[in-house]
N, C-alpha and C positions, 0 to 999 in steps of 0.2 A: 504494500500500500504506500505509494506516495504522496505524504503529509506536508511538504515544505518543510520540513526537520533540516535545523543547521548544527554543523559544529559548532564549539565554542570551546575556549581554554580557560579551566577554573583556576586558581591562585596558585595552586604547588604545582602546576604546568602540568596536568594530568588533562585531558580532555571528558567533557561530557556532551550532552546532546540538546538542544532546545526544541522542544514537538508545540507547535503553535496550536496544534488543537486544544490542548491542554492548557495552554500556556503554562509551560509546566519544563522545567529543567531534570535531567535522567540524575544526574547529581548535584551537590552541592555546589555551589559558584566556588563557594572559596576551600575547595580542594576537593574533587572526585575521590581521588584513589584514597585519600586519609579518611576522609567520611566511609568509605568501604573498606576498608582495614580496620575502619574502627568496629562500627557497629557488628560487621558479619563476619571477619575474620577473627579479632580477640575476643568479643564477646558472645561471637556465637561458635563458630569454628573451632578454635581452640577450647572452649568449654567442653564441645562436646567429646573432641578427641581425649578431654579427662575422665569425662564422665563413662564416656560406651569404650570398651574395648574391642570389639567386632568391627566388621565394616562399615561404614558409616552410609547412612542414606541421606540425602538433602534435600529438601523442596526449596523453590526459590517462587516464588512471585513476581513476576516481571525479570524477563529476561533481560530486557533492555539494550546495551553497548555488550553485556556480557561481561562485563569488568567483574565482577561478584566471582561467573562463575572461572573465569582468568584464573582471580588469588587464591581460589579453592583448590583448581588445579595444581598451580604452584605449590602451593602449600600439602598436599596430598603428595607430590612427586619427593619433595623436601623429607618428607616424614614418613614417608613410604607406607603412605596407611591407603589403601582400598576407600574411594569414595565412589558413590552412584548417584547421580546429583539428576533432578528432574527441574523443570524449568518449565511454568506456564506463560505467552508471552500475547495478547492478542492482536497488537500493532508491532509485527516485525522491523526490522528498520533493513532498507534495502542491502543487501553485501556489500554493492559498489560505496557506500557508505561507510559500513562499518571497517571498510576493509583501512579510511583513513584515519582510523582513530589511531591515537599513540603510544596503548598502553602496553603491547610487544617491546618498543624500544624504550618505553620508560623503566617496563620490569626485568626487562632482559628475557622474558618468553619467547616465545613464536606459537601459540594456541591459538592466538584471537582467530584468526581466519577458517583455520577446524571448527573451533566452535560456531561458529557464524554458518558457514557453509555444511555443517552434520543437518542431515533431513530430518524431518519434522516423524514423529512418533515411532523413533526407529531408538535400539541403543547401539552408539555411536563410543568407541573406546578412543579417546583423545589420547591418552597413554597410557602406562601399566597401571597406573594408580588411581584413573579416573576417565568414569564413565559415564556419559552423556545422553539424556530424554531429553527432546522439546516436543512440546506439545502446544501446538498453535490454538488459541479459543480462550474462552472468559474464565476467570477463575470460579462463579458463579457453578459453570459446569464441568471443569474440569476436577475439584476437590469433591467432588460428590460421588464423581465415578467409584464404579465397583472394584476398581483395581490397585486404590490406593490408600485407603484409611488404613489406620496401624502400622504405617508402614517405614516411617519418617524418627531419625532423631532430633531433626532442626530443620527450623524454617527460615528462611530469609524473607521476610516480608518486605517489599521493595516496591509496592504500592507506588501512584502518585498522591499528590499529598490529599490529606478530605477535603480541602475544598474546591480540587477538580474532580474526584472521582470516592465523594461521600460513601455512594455502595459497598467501596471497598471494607469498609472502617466500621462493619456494625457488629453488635453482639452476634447477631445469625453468622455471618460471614468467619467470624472467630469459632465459634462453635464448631464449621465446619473442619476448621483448623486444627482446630482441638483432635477432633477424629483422626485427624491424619497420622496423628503423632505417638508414637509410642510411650508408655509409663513416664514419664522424667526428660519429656522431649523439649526442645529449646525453642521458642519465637525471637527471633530481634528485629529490632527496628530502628528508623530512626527518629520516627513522629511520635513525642511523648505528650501531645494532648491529655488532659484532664479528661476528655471523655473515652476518648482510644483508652485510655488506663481500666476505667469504669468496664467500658465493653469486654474486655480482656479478662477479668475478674469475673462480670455477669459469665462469659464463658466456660470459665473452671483452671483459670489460668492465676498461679501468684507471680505479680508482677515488679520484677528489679528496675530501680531508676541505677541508670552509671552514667557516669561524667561522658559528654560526647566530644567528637570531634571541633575542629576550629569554628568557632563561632556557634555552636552548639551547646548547650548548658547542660543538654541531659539528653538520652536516648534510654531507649529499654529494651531488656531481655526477661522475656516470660519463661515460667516454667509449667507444664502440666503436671497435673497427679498421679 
């Protein structure tokens, strides 16, 4: 789908994405990669790799640039732990695009482009240590399917924020979340609203405030029962 989506470069020279329908930024202005390191790699990634010893399973919410699913990668290959990472995405961003982003030669990878070009409901092995679902469609109907409740120990929720895309952000929509996830499963994020906390909670989720990335005061990481 072609949206009129431009590049842009956020403060630590990482690049993100501006979608004019939304009007809505894929990252933070004043740092992509740090906002994503922060929220999904230490606080959710790293957690879980303390908490689960197995292989680890990932749900992400908005696929986006892919930058999330990049450091996951990275980070899996580094520690050589087995991850299966699943990605719902319903506005693809076209390859010839993604193909400019920077974050290969910012992190010293070469993923971006696998990921971007692995087909749509296939699993797709990127490397020895991580392997790749996308699943094009709403998260409405993808998290409901039969093929994935229980099945997750973290979520990357990676939403646009509620006030482009409120649907995303309610108690139902957590609840289904909740499902997905296994005993002692992780949600992060980066939108720490007072009512996003609330919903989180109506859900069955207890919810951590941690200190966020730059210009962030706080983000959260939920946990299920």
């Amino acid at each position: 789908m072609k949206t009129g989506s431009r590049i842009v470069i956020t403060a630590d020279g990482s690049h993100s994405v501006y979608h004019p329908v939304f009007n809505q930024h894929y990252h933070s202005i004043f740092g992509a990669w740090q906002e994503s390191q922060r929220v999904f790699i230490e606080l959710g990634l790293e957690e879980a790799f303390r908490r689960f010893s197995d292989d680890l399973f990932v749900f992400e919410m908005g696929f986006g640039t892919g930058l999330n699913a990049l450091l996951t990668a990275r980070e899996a290959g580094q520690r050589q732990r087995p991850v299966f990472y699943t990605a719902v995405e319903a506005y693809p961003l076209p390859i010839a695009e993604a193909q400019q982003l920077n974050f290969d030669a910012l992190l010293g990878t070469n993923y971006l482009s696998l990921l971007h070009e692995a087909p749509w409901d296939a699993l797709t092995e990127i490397h020895s240590y991580f392997t790749l679902t996308k699943r094009q469609g709403l998260l409405q109907d993808v998290a409901t399917g039969d093929t994935l409740p229980g099945r997750f120990h973290l979520v990357y929720y990676d939403a646009f924020a509620p006030e482009a895309q409120p649907e995303l952000w309610t108690e139902d929509i957590f609840r289904n979340i909740a499902g997905l996830l296994r005993p002692g499963g992780l949600l992060t994020t980066y939108c720490s609203k007072g009512y996003v906390q609330r919903n989180l909670k109506a859900a069955g989720f207890t919810v951590e405030k941690h200190a966020g990335p730059a210009r962030k005061r706080e983000v959260l990481r939920a946990v299920i029962g």
